[in-house]
C-alpha positions as CSV (number, residue, x, y, z in Angstrom):
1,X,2.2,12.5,-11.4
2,X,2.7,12.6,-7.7
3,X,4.1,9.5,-5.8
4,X,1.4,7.9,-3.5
5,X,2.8,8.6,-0.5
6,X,4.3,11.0,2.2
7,X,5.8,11.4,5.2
8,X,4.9,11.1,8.7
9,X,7.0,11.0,12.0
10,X,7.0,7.9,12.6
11,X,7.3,6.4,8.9
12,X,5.6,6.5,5.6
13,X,1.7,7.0,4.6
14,X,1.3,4.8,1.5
15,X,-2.1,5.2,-0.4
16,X,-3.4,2.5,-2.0
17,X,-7.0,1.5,-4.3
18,X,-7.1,-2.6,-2.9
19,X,-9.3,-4.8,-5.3
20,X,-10.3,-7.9,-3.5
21,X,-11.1,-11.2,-5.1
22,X,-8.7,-10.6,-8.0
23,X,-7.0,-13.5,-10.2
24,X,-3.9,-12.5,-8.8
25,X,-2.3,-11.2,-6.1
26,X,-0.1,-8.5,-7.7
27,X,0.9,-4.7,-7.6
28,X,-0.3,-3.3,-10.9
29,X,0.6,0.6,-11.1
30,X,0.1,4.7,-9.7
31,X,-2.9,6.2,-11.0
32,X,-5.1,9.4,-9.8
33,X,-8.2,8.8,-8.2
34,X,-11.8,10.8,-8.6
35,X,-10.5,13.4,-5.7
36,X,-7.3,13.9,-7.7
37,X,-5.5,11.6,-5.1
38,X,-2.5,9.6,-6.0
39,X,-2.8,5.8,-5.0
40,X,-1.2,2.5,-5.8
41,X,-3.2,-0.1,-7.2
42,X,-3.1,-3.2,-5.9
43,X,-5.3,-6.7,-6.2
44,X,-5.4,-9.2,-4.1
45,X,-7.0,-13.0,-4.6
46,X,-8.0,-12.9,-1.0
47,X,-11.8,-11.7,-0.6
48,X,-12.7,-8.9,1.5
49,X,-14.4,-10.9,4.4
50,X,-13.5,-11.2,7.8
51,X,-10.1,-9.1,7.3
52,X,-8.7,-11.3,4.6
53,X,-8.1,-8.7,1.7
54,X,-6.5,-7.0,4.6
55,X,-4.1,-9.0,5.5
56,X,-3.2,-10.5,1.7
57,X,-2.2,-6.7,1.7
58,X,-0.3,-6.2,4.3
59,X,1.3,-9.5,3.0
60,X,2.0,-8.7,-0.4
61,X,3.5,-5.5,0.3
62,X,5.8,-6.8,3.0
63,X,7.2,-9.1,0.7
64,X,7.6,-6.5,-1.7
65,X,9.2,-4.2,-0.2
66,X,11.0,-6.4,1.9
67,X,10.1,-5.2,5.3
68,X,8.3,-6.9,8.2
69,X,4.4,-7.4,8.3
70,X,4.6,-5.7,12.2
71,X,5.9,-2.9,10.3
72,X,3.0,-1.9,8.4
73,X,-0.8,-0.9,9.5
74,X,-3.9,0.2,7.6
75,X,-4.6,3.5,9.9
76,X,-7.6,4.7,7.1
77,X,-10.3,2.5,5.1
78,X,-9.8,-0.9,7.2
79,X,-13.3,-1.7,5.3
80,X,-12.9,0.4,2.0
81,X,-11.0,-0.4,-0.7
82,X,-9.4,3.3,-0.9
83,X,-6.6,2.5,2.0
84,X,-3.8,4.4,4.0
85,X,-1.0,2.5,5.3
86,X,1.4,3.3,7.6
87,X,5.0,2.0,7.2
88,X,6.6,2.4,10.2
89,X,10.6,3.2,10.1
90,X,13.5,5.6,9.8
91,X,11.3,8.4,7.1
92,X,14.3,8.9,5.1
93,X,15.0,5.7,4.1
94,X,11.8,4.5,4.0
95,X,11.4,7.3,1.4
96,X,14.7,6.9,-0.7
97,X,13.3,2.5,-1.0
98,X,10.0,3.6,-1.7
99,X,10.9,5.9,-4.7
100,X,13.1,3.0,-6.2
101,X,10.9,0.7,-5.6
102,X,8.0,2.6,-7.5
103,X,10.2,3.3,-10.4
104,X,10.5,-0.2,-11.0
105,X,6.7,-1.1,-11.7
């Protein structure tokens, strides 16, 4: 299986399937979508009104990751659940955390 994301100049491109209004906020795994896409599934308790789901996101996977929430931007699907993020940082390293932190869910 390919990792959900690549690399862009200015950081990383994470892909991720966001379930809103979830019992938990909590990343759950990498599966392949309908289009044969990669994505990280994550739900959120937050419900997806007014930005909300958004920003749990954003939140969550700051944390997670352990980089700042200025850091990272939803540049595809700000109203769809299928979502591309934009971590913003040095590519490499962003890459090298990324891969360990995937291997560990």
């Amino acid at each position: 299986m390919t990792l959900p994301f690549r690399q862009r100049g200015d950081g990383i491109l994470l892909d991720i399937r966001l379930t809103p209004n979830a019992a938990h906020n909590r990343i759950e795994d990498i599966f392949v979508d309908g289009n044969g896409h990669s994505r990280l599934r994550v739900k959120v308790t937050a419900i997806a009104e007014k930005g909300k789901a958004n920003n749990a996101l954003v939140k969550l996977l700051s944390k997670s990751i352990k980089c700042g929430r200025g850091n990272i931007d939803i540049v595809i699907g700000e109203f769809d659940r299928n979502k591309t993020l934009l971590i913003k940082g040095d590519t490499p390293a962003l890459e090298k955390e990324l891969k360990s932190w995937l291997r560990k869910l």
